[in-house]
NUKENU-92946 format. One record per residue: residue in one letter; x, y, z of N, C-alpha, C, CB in turn. Coordinates in steps of 0.05 Angstrom, whole numbers, padded with zeros to 5 digits, always signed. Glycine has a CB too. Example, Ala and Ser with C-alpha at 12.3 -4.5 7.8 and 13.67 -1.06 7.14 Angstrom:
NUKENU-92946
A+00264-00114+00156+00246-00090+00156+00264-00066+00156+00226-00089+00181S+00257-00045+00142+00273-00021+00143+00258+00001+00157+00282-00012+00114
***
This chain:
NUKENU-92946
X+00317-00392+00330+00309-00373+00350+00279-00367+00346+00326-00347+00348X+00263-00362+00364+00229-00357+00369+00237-00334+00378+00208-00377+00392X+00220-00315+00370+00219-00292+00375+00183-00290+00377+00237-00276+00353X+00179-00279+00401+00156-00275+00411+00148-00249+00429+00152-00297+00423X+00135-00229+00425+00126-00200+00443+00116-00185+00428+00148-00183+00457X+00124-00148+00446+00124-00138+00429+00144-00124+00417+00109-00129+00432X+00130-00114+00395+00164-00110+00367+00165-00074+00370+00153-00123+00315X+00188-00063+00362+00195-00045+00362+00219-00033+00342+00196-00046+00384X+00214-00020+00321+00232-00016+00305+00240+00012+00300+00226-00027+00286X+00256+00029+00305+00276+00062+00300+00280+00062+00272+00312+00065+00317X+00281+00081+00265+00298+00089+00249+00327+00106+00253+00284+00100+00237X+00338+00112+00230+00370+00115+00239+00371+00134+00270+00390+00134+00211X+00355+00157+00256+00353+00178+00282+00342+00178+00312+00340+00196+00273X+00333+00144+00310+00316+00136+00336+00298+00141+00338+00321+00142+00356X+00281+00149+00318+00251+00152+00323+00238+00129+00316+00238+00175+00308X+00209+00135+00326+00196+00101+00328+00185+00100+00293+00157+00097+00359X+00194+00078+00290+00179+00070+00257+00159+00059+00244+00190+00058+00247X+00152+00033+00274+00138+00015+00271+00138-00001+00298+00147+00001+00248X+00116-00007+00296+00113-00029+00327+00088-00049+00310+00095-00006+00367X+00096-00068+00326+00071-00092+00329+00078-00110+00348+00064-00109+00304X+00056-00131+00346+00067-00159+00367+00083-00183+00341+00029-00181+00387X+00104-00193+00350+00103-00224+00337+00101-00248+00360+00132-00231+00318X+00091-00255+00341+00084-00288+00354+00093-00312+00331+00046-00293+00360X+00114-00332+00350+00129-00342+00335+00152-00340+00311+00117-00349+00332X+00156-00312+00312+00166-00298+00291+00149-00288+00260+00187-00314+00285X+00128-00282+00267+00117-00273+00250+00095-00252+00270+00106-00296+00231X+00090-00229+00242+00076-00208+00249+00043-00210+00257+00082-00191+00227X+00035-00208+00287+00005-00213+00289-00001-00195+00312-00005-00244+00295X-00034-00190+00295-00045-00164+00316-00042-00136+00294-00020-00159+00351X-00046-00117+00320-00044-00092+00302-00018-00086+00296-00056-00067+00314X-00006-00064+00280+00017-00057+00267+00007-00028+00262+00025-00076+00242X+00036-00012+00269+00030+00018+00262+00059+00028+00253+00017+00036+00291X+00056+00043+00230+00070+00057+00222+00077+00086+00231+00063+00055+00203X+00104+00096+00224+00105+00127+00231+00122+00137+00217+00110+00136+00257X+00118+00165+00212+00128+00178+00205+00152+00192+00223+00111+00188+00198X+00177+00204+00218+00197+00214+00228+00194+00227+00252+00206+00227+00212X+00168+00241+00249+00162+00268+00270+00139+00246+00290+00143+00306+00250X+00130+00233+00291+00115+00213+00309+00088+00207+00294+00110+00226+00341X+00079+00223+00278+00058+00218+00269+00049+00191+00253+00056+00235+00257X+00030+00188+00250+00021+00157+00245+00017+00156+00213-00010+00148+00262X+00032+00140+00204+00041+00131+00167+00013+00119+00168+00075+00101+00156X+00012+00085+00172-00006+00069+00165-00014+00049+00201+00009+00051+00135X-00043+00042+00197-00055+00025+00213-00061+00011+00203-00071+00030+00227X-00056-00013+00219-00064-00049+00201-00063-00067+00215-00045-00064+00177X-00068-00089+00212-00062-00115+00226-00054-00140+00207-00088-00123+00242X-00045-00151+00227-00024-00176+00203-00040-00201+00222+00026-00176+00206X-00031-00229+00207-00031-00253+00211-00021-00269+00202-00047-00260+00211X+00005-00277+00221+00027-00297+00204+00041-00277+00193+00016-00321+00180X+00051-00259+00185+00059-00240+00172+00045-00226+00140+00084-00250+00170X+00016-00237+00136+00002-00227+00123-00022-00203+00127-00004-00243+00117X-00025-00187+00113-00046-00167+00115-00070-00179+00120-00049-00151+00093X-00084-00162+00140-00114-00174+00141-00124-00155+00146-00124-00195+00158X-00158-00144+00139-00176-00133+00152-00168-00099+00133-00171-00138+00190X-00172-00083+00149-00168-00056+00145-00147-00043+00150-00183-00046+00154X-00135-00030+00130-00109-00023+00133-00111+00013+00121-00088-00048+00115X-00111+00028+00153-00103+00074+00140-00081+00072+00137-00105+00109+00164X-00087+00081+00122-00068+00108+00110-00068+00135+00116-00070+00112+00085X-00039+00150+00123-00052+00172+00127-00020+00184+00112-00066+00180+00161X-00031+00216+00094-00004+00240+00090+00012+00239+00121-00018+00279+00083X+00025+00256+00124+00046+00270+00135+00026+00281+00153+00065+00289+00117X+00008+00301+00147-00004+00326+00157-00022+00314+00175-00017+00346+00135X-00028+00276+00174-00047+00264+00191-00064+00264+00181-00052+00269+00211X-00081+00277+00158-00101+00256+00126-00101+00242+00125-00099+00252+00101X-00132+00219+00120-00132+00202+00112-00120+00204+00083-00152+00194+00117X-00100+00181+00072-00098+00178+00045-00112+00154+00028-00072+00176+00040X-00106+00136+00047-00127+00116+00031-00133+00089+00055-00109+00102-00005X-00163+00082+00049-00166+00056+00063-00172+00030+00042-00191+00061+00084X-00153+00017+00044-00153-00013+00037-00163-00031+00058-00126-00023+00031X-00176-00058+00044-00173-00078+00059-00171-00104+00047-00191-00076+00076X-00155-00119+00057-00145-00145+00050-00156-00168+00055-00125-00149+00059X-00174-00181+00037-00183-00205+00050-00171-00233+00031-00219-00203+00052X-00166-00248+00046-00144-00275+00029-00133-00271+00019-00148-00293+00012X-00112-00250+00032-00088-00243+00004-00101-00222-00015-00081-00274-00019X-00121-00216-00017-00125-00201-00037-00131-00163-00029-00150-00218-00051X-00117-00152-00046-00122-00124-00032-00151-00101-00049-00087-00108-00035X-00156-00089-00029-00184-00079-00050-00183-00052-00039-00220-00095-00047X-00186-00032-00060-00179-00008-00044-00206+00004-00047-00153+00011-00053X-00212+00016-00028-00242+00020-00012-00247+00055-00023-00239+00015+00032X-00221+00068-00007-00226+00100-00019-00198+00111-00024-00242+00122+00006X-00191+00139-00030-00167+00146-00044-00177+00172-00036-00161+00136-00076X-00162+00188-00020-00155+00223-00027-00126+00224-00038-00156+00246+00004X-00134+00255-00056-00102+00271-00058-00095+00280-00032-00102+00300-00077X-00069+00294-00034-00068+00304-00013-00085+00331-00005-00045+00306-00011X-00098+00346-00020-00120+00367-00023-00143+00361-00011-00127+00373-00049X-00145+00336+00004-00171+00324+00009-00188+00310-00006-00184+00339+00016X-00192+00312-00027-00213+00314-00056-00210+00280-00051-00198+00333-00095X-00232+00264-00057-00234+00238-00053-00235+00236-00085-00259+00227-00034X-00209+00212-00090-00209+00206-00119-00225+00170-00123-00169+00209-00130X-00224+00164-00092-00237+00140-00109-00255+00138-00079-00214+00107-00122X-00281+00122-00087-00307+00121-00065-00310+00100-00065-00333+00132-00068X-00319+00082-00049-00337+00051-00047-00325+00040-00072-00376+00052-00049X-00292+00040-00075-00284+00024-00086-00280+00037-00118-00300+00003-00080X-00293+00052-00128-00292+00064-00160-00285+00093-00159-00322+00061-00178X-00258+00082-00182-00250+00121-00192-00232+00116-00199-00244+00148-00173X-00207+00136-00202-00177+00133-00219-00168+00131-00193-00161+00160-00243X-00138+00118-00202-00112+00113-00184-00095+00115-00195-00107+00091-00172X-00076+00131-00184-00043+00128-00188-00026+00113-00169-00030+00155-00186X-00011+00087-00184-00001+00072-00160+00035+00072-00168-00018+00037-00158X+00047+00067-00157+00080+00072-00152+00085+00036-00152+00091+00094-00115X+00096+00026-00177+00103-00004-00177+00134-00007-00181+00088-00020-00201X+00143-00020-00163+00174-00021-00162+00176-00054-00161+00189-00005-00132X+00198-00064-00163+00204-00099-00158+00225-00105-00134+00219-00115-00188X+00230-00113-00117+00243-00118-00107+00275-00117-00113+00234-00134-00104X+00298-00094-00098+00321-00099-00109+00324-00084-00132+00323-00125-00114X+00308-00069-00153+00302-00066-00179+00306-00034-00172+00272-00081-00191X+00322-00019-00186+00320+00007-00191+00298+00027-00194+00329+00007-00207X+00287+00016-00219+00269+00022-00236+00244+00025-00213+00268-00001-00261X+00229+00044-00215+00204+00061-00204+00185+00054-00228+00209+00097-00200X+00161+00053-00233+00137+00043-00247+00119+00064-00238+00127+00013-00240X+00108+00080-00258+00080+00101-00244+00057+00079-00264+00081+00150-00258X+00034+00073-00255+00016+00060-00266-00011+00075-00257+00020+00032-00260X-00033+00079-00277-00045+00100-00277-00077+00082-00285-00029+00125-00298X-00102+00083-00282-00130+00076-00293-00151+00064-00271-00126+00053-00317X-00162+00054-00272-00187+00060-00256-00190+00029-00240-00217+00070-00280X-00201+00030-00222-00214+00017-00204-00245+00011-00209-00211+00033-00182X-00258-00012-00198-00285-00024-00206-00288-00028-00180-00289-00050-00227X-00302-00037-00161-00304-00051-00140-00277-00053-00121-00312-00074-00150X-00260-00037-00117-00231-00034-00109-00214-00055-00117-00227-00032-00080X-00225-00065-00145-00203-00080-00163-00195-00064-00189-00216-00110-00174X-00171-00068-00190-00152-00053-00217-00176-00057-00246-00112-00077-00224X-00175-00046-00263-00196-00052-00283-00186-00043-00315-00224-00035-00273X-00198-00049-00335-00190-00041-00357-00163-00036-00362-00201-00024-00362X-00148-00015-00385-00126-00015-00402-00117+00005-00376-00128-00005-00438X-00092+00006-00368-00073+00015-00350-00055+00035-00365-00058-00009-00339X-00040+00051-00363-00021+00064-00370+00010+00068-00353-00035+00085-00373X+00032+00054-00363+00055+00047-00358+00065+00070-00353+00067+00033-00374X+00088+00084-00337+00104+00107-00343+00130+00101-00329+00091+00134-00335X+00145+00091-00342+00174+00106-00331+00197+00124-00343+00188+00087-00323X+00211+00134-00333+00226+00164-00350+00242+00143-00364+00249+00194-00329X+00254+00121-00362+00272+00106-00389+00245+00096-00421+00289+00066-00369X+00230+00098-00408+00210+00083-00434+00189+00099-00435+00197+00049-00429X+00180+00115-00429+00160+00134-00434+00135+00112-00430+00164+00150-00466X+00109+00122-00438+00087+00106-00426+00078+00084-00440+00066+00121-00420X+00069+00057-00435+00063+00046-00448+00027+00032-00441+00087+00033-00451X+00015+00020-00465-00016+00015-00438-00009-00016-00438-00062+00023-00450X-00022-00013-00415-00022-00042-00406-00049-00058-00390+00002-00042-00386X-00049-00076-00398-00072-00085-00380-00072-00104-00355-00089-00096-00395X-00081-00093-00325-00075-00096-00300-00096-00127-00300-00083-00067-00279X-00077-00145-00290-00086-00176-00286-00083-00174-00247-00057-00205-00307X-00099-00171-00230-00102-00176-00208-00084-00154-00195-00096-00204-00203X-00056-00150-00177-00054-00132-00171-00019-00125-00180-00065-00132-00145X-00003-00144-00178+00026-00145-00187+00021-00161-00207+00047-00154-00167X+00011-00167-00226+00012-00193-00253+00013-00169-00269-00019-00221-00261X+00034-00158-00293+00024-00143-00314+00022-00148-00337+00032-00126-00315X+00005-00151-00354+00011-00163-00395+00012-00138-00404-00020-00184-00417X+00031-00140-00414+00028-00114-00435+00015-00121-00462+00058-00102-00442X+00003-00104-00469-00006-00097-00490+00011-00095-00520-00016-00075-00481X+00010-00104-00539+00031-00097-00560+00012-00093-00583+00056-00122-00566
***
């Protein structure tokens, strides 16, 4: 089956979740996320079903939270607020807290250290409530070595 237009996806309660176009069965053009109440999650665009270009973020309240952008696969994160406003990362440098999960996988990952150029950088810090924290050092963006 080809599946070709535009896309439209609910959640349980029927509110809008997500829209974009596919073409050929894959995700191209812009893509928008939402939140429950209509408000807008994330803005992006895909190709083939990959990230490209510039991709908001926004809280609940309609804040920016963070702007990434993806070029060849690769993701670089540009800026970072709390939800307080307070910009934690600028033109790419500052701390991050990121939420790493695996596919299928229970287990939640809090991973914690700094940004260079909106690439992951230096010794990392591991946390989950079964293992308490461990450091680690961030190899690109999902690759992790731990440290022993």
């Amino acid at each position: 089956m080809n599946v070709t237009g535009q896309f439209k996806d609910y959640d349980i309660k029927g509110n809008l979740a997500f829209k974009s176009t596919i073409i050929n069965n894959y995700l191209n053009g812009e893509a928008t996320y939402y939140y429950a109440d209509g408000t807008i999650k994330e803005e992006g665009k895909y190709k083939d079903d990959i990230r490209i270009g510039i991709l908001k973020c926004y809280y609940s309240d309609g804040k920016v939270a963070k702007l990434v952008t993806f070029d060849n696969g690769e993701m670089i994160v540009n800026e970072l607020y709390a939800k307080n406003g307070k910009q934690e990362v600028k033109e790419g440098n500052g701390k991050i807290m990121i939420l790493i999960s695996k596919f299928r996988q229970s287990g939640v990952y809090e991973a914690s250290g700094m940004l260079k150029d909106g690439k992951l950088d230096g010794k990392w810090k591991l946390f989950t409530r079964d293992l308490g924290e461990t450091l680690l050092k961030m190899v690109g963006l999902l690759k992790v070595k731990a440290i022993l």
